[in-house]
Short mmCIF file of the C-alpha atoms (twelve columns), coordinates in Angstrom:
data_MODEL
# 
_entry.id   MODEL 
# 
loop_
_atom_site.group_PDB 
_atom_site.id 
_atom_site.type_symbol 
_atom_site.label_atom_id 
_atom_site.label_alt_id 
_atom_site.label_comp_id 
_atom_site.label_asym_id 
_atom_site.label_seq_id 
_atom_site.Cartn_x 
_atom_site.Cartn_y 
_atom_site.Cartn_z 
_atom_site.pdbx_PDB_model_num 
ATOM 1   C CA . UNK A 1   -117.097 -88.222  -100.305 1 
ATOM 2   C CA . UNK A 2   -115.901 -84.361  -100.293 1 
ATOM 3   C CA . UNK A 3   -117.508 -83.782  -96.853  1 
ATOM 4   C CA . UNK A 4   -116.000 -87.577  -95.580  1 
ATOM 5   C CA . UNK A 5   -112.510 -85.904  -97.001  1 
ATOM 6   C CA . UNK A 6   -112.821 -82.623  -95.107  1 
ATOM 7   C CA . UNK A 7   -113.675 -83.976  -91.797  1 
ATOM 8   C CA . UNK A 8   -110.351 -86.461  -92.120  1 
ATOM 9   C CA . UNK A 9   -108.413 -82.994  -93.414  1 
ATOM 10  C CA . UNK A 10  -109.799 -81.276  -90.031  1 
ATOM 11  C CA . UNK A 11  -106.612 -79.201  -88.820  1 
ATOM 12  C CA . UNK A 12  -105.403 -79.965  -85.134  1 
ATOM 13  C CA . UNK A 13  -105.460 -78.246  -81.985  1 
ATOM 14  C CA . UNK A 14  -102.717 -75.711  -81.711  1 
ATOM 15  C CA . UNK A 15  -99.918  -77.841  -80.414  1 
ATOM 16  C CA . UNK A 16  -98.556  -74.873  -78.469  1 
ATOM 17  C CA . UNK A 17  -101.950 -74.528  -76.060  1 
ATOM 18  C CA . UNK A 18  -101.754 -78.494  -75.627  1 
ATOM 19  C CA . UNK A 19  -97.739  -78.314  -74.595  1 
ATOM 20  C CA . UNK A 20  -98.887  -75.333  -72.199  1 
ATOM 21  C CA . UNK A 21  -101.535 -77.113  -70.420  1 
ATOM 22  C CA . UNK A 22  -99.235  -80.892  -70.312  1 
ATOM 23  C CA . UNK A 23  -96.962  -78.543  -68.700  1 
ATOM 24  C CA . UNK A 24  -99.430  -76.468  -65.827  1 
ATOM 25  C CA . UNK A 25  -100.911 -80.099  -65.233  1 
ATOM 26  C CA . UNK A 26  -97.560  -81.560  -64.126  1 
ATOM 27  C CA . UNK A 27  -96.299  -78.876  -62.307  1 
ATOM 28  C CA . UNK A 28  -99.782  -79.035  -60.332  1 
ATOM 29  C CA . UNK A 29  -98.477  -83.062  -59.950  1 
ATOM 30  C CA . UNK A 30  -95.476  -82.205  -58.853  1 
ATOM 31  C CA . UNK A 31  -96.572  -79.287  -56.129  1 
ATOM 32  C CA . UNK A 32  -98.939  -81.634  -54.759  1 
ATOM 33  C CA . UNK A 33  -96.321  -84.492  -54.740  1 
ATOM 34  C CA . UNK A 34  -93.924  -82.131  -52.948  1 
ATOM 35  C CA . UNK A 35  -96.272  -81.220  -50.597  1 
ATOM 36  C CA . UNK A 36  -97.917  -84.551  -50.006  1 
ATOM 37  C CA . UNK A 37  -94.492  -85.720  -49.277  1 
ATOM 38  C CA . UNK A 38  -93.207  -83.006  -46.666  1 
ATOM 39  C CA . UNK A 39  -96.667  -84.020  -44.742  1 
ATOM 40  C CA . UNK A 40  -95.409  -87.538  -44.610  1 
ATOM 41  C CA . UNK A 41  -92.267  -86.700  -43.725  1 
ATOM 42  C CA . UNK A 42  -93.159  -83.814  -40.914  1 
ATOM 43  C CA . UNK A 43  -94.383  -86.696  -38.763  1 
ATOM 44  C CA . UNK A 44  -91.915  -89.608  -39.087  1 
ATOM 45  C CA . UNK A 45  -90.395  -90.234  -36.132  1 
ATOM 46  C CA . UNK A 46  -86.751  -90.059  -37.667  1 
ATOM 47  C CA . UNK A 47  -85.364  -86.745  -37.585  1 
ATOM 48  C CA . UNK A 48  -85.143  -85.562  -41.513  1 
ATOM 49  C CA . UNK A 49  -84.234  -82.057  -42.951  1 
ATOM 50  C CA . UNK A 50  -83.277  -81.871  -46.436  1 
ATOM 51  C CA . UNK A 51  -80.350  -79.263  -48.511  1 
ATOM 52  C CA . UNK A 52  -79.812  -77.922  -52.081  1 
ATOM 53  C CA . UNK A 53  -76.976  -80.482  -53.717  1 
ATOM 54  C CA . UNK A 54  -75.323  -76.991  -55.079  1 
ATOM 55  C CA . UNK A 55  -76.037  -74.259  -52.524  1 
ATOM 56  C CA . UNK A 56  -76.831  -76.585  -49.674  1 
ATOM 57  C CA . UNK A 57  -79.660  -74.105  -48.410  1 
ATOM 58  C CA . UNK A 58  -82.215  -75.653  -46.300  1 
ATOM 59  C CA . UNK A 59  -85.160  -76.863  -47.973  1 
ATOM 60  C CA . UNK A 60  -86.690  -78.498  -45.589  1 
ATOM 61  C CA . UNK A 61  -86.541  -79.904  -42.009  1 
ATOM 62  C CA . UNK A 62  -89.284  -82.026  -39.939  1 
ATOM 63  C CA . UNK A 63  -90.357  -81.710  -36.522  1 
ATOM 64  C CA . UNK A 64  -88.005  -84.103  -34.626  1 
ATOM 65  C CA . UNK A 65  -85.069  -81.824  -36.555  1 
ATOM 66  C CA . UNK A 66  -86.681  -78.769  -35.109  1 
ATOM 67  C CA . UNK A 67  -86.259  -80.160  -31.576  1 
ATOM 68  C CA . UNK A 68  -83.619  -81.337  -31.831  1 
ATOM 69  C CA . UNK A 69  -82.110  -77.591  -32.735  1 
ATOM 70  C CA . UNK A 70  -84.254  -75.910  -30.239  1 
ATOM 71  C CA . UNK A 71  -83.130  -78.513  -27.463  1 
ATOM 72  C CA . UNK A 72  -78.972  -78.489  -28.615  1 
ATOM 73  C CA . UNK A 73  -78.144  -74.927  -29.944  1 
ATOM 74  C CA . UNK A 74  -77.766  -71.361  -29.241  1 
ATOM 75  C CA . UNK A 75  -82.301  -70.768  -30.349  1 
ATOM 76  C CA . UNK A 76  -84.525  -69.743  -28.016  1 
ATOM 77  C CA . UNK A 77  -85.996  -72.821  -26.430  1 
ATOM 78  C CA . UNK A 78  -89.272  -70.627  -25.171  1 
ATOM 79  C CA . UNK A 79  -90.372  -69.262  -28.669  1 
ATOM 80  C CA . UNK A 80  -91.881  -72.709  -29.911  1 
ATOM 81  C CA . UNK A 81  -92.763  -70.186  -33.493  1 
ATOM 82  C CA . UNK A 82  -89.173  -69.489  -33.957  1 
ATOM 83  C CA . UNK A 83  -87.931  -70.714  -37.663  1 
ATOM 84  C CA . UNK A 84  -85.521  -73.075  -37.699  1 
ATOM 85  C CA . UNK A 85  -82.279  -72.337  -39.716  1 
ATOM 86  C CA . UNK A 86  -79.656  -73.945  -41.468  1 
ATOM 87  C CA . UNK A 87  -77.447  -72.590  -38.691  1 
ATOM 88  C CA . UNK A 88  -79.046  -73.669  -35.930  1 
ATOM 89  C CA . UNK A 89  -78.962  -77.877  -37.249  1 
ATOM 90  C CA . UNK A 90  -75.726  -77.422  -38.130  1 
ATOM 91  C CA . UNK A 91  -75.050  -76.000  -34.430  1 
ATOM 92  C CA . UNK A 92  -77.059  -78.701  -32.750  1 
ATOM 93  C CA . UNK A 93  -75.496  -81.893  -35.114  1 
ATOM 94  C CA . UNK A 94  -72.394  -80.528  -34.512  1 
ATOM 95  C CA . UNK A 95  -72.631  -81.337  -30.980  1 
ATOM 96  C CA . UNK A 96  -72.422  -84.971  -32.032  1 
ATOM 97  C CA . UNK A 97  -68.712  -86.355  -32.209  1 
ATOM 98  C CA . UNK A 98  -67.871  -90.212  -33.694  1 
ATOM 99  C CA . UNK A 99  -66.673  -92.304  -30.549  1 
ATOM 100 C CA . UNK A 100 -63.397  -93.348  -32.618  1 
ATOM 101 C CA . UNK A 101 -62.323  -89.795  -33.609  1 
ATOM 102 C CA . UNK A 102 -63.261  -86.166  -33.878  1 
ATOM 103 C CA . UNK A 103 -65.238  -85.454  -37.151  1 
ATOM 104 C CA . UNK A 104 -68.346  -83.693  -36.299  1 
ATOM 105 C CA . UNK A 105 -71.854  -85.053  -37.644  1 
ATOM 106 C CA . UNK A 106 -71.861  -81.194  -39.392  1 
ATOM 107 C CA . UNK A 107 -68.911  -81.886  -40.488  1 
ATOM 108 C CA . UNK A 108 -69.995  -85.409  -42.540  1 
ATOM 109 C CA . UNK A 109 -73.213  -83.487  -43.723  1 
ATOM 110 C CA . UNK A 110 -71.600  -80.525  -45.125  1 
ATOM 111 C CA . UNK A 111 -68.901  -82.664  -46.981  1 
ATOM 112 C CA . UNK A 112 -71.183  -84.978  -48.037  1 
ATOM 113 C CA . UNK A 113 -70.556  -86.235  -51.939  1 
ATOM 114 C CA . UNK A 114 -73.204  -89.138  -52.292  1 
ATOM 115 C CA . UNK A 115 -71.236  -91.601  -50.775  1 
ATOM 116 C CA . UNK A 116 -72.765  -94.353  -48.748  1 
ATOM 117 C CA . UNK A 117 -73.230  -93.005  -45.034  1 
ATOM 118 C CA . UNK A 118 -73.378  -96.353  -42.909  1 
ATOM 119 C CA . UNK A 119 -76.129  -97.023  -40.025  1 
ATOM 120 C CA . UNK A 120 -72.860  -98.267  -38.127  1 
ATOM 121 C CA . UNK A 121 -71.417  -95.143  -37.482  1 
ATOM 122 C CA . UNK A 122 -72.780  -93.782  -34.400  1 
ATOM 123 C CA . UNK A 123 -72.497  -90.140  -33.461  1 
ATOM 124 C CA . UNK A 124 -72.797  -89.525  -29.354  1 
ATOM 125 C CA . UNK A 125 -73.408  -85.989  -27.679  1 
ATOM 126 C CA . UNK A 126 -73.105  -85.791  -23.756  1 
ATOM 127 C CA . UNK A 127 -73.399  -82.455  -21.931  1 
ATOM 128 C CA . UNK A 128 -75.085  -80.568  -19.433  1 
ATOM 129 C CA . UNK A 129 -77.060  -84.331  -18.720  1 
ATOM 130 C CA . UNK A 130 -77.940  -84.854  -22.107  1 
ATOM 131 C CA . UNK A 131 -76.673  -88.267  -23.270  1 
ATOM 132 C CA . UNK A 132 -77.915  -89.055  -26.959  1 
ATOM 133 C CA . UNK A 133 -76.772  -91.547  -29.552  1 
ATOM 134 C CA . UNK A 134 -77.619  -91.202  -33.502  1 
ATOM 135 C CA . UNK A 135 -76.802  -92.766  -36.337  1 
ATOM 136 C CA . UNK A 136 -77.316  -91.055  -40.180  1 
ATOM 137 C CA . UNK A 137 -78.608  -92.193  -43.232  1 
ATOM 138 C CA . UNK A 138 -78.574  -89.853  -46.593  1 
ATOM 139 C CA . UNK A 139 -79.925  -90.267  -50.026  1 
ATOM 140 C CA . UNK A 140 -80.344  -87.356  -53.164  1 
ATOM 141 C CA . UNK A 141 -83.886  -87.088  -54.663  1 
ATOM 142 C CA . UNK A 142 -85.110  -85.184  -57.526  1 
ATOM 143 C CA . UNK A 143 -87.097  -82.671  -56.124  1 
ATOM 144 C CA . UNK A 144 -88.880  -79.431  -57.522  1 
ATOM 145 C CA . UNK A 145 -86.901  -79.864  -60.682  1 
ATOM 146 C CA . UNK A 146 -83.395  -79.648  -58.535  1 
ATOM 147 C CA . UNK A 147 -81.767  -82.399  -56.831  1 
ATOM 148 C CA . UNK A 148 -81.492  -82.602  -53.114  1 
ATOM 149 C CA . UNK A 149 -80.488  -84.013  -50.231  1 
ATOM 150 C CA . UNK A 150 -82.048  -85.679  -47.580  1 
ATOM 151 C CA . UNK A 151 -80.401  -86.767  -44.241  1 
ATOM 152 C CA . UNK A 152 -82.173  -89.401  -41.815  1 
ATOM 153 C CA . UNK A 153 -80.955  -89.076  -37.677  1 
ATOM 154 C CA . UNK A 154 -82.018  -92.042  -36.342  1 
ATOM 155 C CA . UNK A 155 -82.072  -91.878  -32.182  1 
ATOM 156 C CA . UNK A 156 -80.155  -94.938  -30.662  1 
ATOM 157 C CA . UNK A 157 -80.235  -93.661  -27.151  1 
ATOM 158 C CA . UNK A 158 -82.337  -96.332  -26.239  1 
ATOM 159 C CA . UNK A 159 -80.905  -98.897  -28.088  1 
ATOM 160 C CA . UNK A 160 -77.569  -98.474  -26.746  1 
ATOM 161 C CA . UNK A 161 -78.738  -98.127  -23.330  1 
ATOM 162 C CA . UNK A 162 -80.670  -101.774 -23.807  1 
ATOM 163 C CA . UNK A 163 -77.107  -103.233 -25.630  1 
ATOM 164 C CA . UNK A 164 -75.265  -102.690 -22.622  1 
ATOM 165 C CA . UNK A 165 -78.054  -104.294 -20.038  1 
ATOM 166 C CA . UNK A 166 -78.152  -106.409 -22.341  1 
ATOM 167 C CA . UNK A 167 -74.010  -107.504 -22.194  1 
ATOM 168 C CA . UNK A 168 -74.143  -107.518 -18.883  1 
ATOM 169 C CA . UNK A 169 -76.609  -109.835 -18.002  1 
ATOM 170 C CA . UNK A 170 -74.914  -111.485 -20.499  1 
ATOM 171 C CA . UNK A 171 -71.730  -111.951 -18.740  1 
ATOM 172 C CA . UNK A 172 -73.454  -112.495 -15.311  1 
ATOM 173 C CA . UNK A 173 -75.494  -115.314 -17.338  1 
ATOM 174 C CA . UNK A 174 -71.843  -116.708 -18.715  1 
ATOM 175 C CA . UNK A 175 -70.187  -116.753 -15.520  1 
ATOM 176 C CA . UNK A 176 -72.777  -118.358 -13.759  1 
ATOM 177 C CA . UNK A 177 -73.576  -121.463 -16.454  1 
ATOM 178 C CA . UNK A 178 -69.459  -121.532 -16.006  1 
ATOM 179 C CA . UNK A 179 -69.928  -122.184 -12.334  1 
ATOM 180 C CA . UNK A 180 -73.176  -124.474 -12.749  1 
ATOM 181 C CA . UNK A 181 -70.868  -126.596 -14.686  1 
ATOM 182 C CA . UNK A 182 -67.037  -126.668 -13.162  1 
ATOM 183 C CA . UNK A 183 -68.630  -127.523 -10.031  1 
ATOM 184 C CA . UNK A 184 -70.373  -130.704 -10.487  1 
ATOM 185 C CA . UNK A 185 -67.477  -131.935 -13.137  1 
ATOM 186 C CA . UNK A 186 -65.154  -131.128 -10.070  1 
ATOM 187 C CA . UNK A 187 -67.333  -133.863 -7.928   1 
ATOM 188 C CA . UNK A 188 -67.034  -136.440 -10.676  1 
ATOM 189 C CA . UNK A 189 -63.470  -135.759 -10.939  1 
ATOM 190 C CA . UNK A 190 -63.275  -136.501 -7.096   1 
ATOM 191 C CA . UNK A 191 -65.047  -139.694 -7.737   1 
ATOM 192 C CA . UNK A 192 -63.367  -141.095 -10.431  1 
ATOM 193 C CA . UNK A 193 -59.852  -140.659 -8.728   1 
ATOM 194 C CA . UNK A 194 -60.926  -141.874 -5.499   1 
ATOM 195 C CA . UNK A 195 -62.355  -145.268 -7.781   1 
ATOM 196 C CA . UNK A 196 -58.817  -145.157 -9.566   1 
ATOM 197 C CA . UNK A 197 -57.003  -145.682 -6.085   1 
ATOM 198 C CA . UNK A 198 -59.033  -148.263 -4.911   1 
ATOM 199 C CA . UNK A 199 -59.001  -150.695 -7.932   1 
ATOM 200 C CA . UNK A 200 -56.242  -152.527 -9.496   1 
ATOM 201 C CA . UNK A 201 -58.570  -154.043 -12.068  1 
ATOM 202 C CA . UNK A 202 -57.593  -153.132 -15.783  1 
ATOM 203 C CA . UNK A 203 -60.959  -152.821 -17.330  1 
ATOM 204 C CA . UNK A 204 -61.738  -150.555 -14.468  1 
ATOM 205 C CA . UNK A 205 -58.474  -148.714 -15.299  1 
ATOM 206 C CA . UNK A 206 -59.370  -148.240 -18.751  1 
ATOM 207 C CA . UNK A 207 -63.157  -147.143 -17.565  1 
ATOM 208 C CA . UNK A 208 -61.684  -144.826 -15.359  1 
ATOM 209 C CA . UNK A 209 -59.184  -143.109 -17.927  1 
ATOM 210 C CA . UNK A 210 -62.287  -142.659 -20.348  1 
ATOM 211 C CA . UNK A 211 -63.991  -141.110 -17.614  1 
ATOM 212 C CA . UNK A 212 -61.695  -138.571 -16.835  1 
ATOM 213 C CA . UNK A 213 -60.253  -137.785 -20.066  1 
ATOM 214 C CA . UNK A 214 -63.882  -136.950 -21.083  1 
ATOM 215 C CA . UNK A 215 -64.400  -134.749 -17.784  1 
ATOM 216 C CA . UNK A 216 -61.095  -133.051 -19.195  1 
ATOM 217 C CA . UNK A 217 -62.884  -132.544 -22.000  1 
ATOM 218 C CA . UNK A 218 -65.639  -130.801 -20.518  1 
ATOM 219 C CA . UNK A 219 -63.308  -128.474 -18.637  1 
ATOM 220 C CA . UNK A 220 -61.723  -127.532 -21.754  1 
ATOM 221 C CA . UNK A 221 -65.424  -126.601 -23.102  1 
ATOM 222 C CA . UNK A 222 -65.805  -124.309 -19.922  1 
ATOM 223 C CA . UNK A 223 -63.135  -122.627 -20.818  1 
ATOM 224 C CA . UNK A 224 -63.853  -121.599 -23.879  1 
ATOM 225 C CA . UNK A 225 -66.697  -120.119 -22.803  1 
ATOM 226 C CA . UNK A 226 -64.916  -118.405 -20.126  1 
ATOM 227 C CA . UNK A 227 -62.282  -116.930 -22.613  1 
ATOM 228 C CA . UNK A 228 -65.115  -115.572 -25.088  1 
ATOM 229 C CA . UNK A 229 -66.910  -114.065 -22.358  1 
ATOM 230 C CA . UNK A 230 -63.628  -112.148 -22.061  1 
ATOM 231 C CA . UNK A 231 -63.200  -111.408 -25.646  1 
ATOM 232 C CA . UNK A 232 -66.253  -109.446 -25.718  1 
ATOM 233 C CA . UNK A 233 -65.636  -107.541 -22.176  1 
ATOM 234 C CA . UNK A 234 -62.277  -106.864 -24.114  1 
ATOM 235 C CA . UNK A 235 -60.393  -108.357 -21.022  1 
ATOM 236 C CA . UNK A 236 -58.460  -111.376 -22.628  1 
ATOM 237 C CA . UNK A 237 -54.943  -112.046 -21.470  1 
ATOM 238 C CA . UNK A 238 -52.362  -114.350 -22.375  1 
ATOM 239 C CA . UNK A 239 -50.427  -116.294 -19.493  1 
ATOM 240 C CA . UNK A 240 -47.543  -117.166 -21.442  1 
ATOM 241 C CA . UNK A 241 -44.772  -119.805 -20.291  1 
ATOM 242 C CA . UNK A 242 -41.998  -122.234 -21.010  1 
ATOM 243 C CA . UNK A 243 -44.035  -125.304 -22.519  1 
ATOM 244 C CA . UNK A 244 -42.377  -128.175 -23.820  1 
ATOM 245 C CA . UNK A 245 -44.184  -129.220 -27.577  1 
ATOM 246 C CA . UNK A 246 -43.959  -132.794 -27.250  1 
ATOM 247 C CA . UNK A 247 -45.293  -132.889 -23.800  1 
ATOM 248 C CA . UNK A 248 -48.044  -130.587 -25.253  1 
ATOM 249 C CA . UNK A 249 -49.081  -133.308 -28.174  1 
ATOM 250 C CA . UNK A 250 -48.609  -136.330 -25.766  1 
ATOM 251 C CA . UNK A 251 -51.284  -135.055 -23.354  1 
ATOM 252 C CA . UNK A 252 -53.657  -134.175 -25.822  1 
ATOM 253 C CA . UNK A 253 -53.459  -137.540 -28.501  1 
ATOM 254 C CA . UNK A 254 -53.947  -139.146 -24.685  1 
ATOM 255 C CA . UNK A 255 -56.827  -137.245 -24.332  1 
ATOM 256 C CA . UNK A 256 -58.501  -138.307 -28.032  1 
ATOM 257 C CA . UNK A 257 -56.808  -141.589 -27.355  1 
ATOM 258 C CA . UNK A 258 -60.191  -143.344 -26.974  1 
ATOM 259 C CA . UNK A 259 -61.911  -141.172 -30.251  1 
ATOM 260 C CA . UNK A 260 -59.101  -142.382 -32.462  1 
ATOM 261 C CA . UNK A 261 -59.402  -146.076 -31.608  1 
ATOM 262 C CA . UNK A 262 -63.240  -145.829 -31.798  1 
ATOM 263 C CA . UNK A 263 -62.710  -144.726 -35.612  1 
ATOM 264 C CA . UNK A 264 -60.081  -146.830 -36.093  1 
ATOM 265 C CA . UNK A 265 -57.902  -143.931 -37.159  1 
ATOM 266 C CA . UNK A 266 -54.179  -143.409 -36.562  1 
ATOM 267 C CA . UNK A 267 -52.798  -140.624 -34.857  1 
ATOM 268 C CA . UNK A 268 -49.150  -139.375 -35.972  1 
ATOM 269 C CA . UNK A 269 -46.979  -136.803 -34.299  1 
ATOM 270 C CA . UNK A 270 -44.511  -134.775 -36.102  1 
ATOM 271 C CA . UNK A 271 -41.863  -132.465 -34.112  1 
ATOM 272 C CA . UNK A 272 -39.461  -131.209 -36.717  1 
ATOM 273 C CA . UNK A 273 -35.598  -130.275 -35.209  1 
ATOM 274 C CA . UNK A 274 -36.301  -126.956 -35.719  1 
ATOM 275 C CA . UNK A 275 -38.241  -126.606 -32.736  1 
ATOM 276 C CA . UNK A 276 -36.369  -125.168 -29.438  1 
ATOM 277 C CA . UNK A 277 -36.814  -127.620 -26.443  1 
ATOM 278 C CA . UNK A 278 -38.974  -124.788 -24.767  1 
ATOM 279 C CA . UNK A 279 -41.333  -122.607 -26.559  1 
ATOM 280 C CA . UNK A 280 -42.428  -119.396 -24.533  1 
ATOM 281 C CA . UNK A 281 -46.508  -119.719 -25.411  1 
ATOM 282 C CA . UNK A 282 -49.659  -119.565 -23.499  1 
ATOM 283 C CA . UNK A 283 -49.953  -123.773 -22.816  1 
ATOM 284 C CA . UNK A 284 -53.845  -123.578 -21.701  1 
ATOM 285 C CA . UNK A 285 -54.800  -121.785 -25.002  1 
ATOM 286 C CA . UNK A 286 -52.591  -123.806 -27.282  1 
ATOM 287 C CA . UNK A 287 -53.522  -126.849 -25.840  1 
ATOM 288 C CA . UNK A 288 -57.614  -125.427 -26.820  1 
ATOM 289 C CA . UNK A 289 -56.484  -124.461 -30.182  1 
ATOM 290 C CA . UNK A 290 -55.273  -128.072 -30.944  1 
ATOM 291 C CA . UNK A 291 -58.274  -129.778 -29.198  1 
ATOM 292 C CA . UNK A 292 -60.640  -127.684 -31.384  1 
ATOM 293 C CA . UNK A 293 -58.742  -128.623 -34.925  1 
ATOM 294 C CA . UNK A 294 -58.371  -132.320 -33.877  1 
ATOM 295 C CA . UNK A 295 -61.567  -132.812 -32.450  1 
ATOM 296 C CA . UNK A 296 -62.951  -131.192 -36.455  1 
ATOM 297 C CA . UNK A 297 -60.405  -133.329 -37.614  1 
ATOM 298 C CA . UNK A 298 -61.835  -136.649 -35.939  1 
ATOM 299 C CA . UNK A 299 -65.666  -135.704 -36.715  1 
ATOM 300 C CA . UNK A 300 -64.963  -135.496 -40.600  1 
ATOM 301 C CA . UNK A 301 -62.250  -138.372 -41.025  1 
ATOM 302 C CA . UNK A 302 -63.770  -141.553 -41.748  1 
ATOM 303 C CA . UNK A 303 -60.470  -143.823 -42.669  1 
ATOM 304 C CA . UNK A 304 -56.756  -143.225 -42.878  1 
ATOM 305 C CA . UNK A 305 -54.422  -140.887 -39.926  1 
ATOM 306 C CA . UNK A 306 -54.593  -137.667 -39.026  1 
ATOM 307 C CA . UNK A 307 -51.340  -135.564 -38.632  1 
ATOM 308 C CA . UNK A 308 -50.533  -133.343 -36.312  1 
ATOM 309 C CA . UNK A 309 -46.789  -131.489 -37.079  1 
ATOM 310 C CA . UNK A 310 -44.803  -128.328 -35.477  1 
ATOM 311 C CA . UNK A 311 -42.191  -126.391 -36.845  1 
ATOM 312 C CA . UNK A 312 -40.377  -123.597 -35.498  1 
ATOM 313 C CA . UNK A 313 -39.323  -119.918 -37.189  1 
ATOM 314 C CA . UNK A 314 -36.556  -118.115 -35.860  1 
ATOM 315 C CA . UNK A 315 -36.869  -114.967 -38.156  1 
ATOM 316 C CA . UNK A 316 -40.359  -114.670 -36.820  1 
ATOM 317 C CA . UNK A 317 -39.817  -116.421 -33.752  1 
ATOM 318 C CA . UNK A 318 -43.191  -118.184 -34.451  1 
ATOM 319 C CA . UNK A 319 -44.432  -122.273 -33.338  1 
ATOM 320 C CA . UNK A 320 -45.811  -122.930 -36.230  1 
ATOM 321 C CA . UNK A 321 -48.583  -125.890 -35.972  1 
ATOM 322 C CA . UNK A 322 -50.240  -128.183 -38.543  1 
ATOM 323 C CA . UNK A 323 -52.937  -131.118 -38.236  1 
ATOM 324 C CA . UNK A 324 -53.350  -132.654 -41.130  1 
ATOM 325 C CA . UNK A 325 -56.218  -135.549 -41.849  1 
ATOM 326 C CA . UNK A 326 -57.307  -137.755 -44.763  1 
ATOM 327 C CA . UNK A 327 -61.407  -136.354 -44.330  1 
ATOM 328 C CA . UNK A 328 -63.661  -135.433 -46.864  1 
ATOM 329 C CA . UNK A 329 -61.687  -131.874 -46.834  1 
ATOM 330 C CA . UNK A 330 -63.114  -128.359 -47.664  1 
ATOM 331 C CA . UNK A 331 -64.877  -127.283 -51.027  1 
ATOM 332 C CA . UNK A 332 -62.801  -124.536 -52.490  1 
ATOM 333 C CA . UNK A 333 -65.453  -121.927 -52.684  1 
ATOM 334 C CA . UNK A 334 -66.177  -122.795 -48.556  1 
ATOM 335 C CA . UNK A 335 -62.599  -121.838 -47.608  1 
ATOM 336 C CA . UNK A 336 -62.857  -117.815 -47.866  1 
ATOM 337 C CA . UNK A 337 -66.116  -118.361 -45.502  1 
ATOM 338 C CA . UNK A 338 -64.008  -120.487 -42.881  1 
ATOM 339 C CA . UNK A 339 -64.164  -116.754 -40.290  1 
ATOM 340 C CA . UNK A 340 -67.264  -116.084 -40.500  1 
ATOM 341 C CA . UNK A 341 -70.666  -117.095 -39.153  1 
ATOM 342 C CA . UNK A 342 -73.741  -118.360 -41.501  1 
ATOM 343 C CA . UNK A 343 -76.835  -116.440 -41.960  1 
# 
């Protein structure tokens, strides 16, 4: 029992020399971490260098970086054995200027605070026939007991080269599918006018009216395509001109004429005295604007009228138009999400 009592009374290790060693074994951990994670990030293909959060001495930079210095600053580009410095980055990056202003890519990484650095903002350098586009990334890491930070440069030369190839086949495609269709809808229209002239018949008449109001429709499609097209070449312009309002919502419940009776809805008009006999607008593209509402009007109204009412400000000297139906409507939480475009 004495001897049993002893060997539980043993007294420890010395608490000191097992501290000591918990300590040498991570700092072993953490060399080999640091170093087993420059490695990986020597040869990533994203240009990476890395500063002290307080000092913001270089800690670390990969090759791309190095290249990048030796290609786009003052460093000898012979002497491939030539360190790089903290200098010489900051000397090449600075060569990179945001599009929409002049702050300097040295300039965001030498005031950086944390804050979130978006892919979006692209950084372009052009000289002596160098063209190169780069976006930045940056995060902080704990590293060797200090935190730093590490910046990304991500090369969008390419990419931006293949965007713009890429717009304009687009527009060449747009223009074209335009064409394709305005010219075959211009032979029907042809058609349909001559068979208009030559028949007194009323169902004929009223055969002939569909046909050509939905031909009109089709036009109208056309040109929507034709205005986004120049939306995105940033070449839209207005044609504006006296247009008289009622005139305006005459031609187009004639046009949806056939849609409403089909549904069995009713169509009301609602021109409020307050609107000037002329209003000085772009017809073509208010005419579109009302097609598009009525037409979403028509395809989610089951029973019941649909409304469609101007008003005129003279403080703001603004038509101001409403269409109105008795439809399913829009689930509150759906209405901030009416601008955008779904996933």
């Amino acid at each position: 029992f004495f001897f049993f009592f002893l060997m539980i009374r043993r007294p420890p290790r010395s608490t000191h020399c097992i501290s000591s060693a918990a300590s040498d074994v991570y700092k072993r951990q953490e060399e080999e971490y640091h170093v087993n994670y420059q490695k990986l990030l020597a040869n990533m293909p994203v240009g990476i260098f890395m500063l002290g959060r307080k000092n913001k001495e270089l800690l670390f930079y990969n090759k791309v970086i190095a290249r990048l210095a030796r290609m786009h600053s003052e460093m000898s580009r012979a002497n491939s054995n030539e360190s790089v410095t903290k200098a010489n980055i900051m000397d090449a990056i600075n060569n990179f200027v945001q599009k929409k202003g002049k702050e300097t890519l040295g300039t965001v990484v030498q005031n950086w605070q944390g804050e979130r650095l978006d892919k979006k903002h692209k950084y372009k350098y052009k000289k002596n026939g160098h063209k190169m586009v780069c976006s930045i990334k940056g995060l902080r890491l704990p590293l060797r007991s200090q935190e730093s930070e590490v910046f990304f440069l991500e090369d969008q030369t390419a990419f931006e080269e293949l965007s713009k190839l890429e717009s304009k086949y687009q527009k060449l495609y747009v223009a074209s599918i335009v064409h394709d269709i305005r010219s075959p809808l211009n032979g029907v229209m042809g058609i349909i006018e001559k068979i208009d002239a030559q028949s007194n018949d009323p169902v004929v008449k009223v055969s002939v009216d569909i046909a050509r109001k939905t031909c009109q429709m089709l036009l109208f499609l056309t040109y929507d395509i034709t205005d986004f097209s120049q939306l995105e070449a940033h070449k839209f312009k207005a044609n504006p001109e006296k247009v008289v309002v009622k005139e305006v919502f005459e031609e187009i419940t004639e046009l949806l004429a056939f849609n409403f009776e089909t549904k069995g809805l009713i169509c009301n008009t609602m021109i409020k005295e307050s609107v000037p006999k002329y209003v000085l607008t772009d017809r073509h593209r208010y005419m579109q604007i009302l097609l598009n509402l009525l037409t979403n009007a028509l395809k989610f109204t089951f029973k019941g009228s649909i409304t469609i009412e101007a008003s005129y400000d003279a403080l703001s000297n603004q038509l101001i138009t409403f269409v109105t139906d008795t439809g399913i409507g829009i689930k509150q939480e759906d209405i901030p999400c009416l601008l955008y475009t779904s996933d």
